[in-house]
PATORNU-216016 format. One record per residue (C-alpha): residue number from 0; residue in three letters; x, y, z. Coordinates in nm, 2 decimals. Each point is the difference from the previous one (the first is absolute). Example, Ala and Ser with C-alpha at 12.3 -4.5 7.8 and 13.67 -1.06 7.14 Angstrom:
! residues 2
- 0, ALA, 1.23, -0.45, 0.78
- 1, SER, 0.14, 0.34, -0.07
//
This chain:
! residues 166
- 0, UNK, -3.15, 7.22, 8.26
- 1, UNK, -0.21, -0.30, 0.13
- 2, UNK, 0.22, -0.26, 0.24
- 3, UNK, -0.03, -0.34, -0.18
- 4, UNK, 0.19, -0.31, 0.04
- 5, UNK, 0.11, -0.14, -0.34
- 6, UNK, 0.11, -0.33, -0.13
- 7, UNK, -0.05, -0.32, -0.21
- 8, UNK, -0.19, -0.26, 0.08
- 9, UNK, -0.02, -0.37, -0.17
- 10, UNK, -0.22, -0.20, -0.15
- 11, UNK, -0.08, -0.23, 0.29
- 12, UNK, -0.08, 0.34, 0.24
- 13, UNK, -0.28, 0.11, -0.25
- 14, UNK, -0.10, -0.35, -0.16
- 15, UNK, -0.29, -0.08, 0.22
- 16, UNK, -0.13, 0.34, -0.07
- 17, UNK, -0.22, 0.21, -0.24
- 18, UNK, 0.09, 0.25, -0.18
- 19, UNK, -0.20, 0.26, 0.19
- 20, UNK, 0.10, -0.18, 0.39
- 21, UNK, 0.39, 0.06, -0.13
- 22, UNK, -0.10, 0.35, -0.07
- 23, UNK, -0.18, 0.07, 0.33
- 24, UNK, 0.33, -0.16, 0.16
- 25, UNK, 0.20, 0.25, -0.19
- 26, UNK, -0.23, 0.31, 0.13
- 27, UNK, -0.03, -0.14, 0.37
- 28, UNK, 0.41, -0.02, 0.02
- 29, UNK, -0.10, -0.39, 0.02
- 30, UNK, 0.24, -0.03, -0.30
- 31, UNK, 0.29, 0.27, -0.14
- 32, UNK, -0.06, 0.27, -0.25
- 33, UNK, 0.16, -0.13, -0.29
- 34, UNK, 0.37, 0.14, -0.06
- 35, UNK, -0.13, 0.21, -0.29
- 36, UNK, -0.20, 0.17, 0.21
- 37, UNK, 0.31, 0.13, 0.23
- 38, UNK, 0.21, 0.14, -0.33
- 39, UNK, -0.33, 0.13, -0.17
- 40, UNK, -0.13, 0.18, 0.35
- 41, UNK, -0.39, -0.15, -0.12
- 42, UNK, -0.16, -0.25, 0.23
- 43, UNK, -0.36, -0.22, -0.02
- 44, UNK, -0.21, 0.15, 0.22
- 45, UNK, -0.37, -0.16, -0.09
- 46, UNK, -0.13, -0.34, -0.17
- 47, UNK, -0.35, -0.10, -0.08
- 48, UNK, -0.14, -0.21, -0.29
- 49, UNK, 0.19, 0.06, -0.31
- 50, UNK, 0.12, 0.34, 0.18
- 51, UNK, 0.32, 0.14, 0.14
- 52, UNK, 0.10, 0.29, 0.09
- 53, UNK, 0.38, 0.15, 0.08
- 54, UNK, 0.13, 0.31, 0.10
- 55, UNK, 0.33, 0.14, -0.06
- 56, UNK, 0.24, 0.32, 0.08
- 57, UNK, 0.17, 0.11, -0.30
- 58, UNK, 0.32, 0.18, 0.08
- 59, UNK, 0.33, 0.16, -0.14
- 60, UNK, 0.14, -0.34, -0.01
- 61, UNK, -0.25, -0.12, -0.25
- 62, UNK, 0.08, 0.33, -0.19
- 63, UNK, 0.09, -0.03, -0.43
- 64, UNK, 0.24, 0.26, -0.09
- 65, UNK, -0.20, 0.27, -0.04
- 66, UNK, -0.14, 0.02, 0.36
- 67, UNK, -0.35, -0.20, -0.11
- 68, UNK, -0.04, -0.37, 0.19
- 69, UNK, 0.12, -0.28, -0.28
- 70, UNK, -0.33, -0.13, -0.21
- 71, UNK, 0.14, -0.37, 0.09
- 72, UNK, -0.05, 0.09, 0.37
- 73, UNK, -0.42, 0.05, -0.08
- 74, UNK, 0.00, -0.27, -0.28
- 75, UNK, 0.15, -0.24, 0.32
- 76, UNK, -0.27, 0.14, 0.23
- 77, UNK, -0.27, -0.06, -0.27
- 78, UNK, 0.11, -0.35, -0.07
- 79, UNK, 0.02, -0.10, 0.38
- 80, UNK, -0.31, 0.16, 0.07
- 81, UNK, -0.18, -0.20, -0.33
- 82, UNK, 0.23, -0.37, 0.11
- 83, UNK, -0.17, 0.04, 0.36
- 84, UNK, -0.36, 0.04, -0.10
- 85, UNK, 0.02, -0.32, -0.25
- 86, UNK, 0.25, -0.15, 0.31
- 87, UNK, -0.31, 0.05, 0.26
- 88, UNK, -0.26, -0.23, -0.24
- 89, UNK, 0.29, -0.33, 0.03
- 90, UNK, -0.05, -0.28, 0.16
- 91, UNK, 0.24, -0.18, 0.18
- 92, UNK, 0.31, -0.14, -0.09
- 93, UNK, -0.06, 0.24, -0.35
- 94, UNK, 0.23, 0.33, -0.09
- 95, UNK, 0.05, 0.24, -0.28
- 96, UNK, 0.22, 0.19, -0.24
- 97, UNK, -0.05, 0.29, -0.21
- 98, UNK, 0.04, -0.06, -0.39
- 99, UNK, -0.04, 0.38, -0.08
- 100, UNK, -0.07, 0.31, 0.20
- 101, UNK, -0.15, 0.36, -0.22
- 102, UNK, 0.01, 0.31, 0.18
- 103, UNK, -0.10, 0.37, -0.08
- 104, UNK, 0.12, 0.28, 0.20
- 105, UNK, -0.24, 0.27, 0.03
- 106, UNK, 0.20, 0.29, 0.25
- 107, UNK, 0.37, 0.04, 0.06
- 108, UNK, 0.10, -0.17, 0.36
- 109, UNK, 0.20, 0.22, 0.19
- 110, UNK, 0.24, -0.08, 0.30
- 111, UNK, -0.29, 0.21, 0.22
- 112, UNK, -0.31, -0.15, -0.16
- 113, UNK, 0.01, -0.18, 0.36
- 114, UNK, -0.23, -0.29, 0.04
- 115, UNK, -0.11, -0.20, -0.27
- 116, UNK, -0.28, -0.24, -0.04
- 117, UNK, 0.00, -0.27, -0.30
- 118, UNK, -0.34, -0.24, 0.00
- 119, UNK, 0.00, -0.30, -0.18
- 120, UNK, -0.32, -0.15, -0.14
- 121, UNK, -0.05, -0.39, -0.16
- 122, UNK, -0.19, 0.08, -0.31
- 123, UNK, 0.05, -0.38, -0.18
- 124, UNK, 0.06, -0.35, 0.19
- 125, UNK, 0.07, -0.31, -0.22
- 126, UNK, 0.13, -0.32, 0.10
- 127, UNK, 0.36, 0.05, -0.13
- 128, UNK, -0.01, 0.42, -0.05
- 129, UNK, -0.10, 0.28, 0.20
- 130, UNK, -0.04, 0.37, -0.10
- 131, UNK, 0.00, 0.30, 0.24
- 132, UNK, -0.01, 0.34, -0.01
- 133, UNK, 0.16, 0.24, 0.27
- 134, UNK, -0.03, 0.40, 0.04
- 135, UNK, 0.26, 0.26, 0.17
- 136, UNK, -0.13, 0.29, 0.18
- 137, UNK, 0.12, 0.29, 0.23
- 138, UNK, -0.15, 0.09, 0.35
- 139, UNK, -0.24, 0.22, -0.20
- 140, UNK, -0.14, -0.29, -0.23
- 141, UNK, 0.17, 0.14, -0.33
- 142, UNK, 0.10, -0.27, -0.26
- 143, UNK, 0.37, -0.04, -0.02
- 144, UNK, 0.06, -0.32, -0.14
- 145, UNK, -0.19, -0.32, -0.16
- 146, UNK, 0.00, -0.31, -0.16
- 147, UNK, -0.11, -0.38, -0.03
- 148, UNK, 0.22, -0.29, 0.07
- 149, UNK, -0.03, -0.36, -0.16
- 150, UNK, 0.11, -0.30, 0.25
- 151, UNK, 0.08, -0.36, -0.04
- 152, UNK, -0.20, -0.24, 0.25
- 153, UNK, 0.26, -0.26, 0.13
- 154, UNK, -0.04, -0.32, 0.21
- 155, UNK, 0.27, -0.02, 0.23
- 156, UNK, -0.08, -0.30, 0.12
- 157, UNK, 0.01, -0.20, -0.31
- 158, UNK, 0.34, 0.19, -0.12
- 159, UNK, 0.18, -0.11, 0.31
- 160, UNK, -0.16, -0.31, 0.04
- 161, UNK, 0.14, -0.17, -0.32
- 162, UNK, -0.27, -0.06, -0.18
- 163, UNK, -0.03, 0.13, -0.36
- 164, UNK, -0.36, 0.09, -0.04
- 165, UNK, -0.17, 0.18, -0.31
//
């Protein structure tokens, strides 16, 4: 398991930021991994444009009943893969959240699939929605998850400033 720091940061840290300069502050340790990422055992590990990439280390504790790792576990790592890439397009001061996340899961995840990669890709960029699509793989490149994610664009800084734009 990777050594992280974690944590929360506020608005005013990350405001002056892009999307993508919060993420590269994430990867370099500039900035925590985000709590999630500490209970989940996935971290971000790569940004580029409308890309981002995580890697995780599924284990018994992330383990459904019957031994396989819990769908919601991949379905989380898709989503957060899919929220990242539209994240890394943002400007400043702007954020996300996702309205709906679709998954498919392709192999069984086991406790010793070891290291997982899940790539997130920006297919669509609107002004108010942004669509991605993310895709979960073992060390040997086999499919075992994927899906698309649909995220809301927000303006932080008109939400906490008062004003009431449309």
């Amino acid at each position: 398991m990777t050594d992280y720091r974690y944590g929360v940061v506020s608005p005013d840290e990350v405001k002056a930021l892009t999307g993508k300069e919060v993420l590269e502050a994430v990867i370099s340790g500039q900035l925590p991994q985000a709590l999630i990422s500490k209970q989940n055992s996935f971290w971000i590990v790569e940004v580029g444009e409308g890309t981002a990439v995580f890697e995780g280390e599924p284990g018994p504790e992330l383990c459904n009943p019957v031994g396989a790792i819990h769908g919601g576990w991949a379905l989380t790592l898709i989503d957060s893969a899919a929220a990242c890439a539209c994240h890394s397009l943002l400007p400043a001061g702007v954020g996300y959240t996702t309205i709906e996340t679709k998954g498919n899961f392709s192999r069984p995840i086991r406790p010793n699939t070891g290291r997982v990669r899940c790539e997130g890709r920006v297919v669509s960029q609107g002004r108010q929605i942004c669509s991605a699509q993310a895709c979960l793989t073992d060390s040997s490149g086999n499919v075992l998850a994927h899906g698309t994610s649909t995220l809301m664009i927000l303006d932080y800084l008109r939400q906490t400033s008062g004003r009431s734009e449309t």
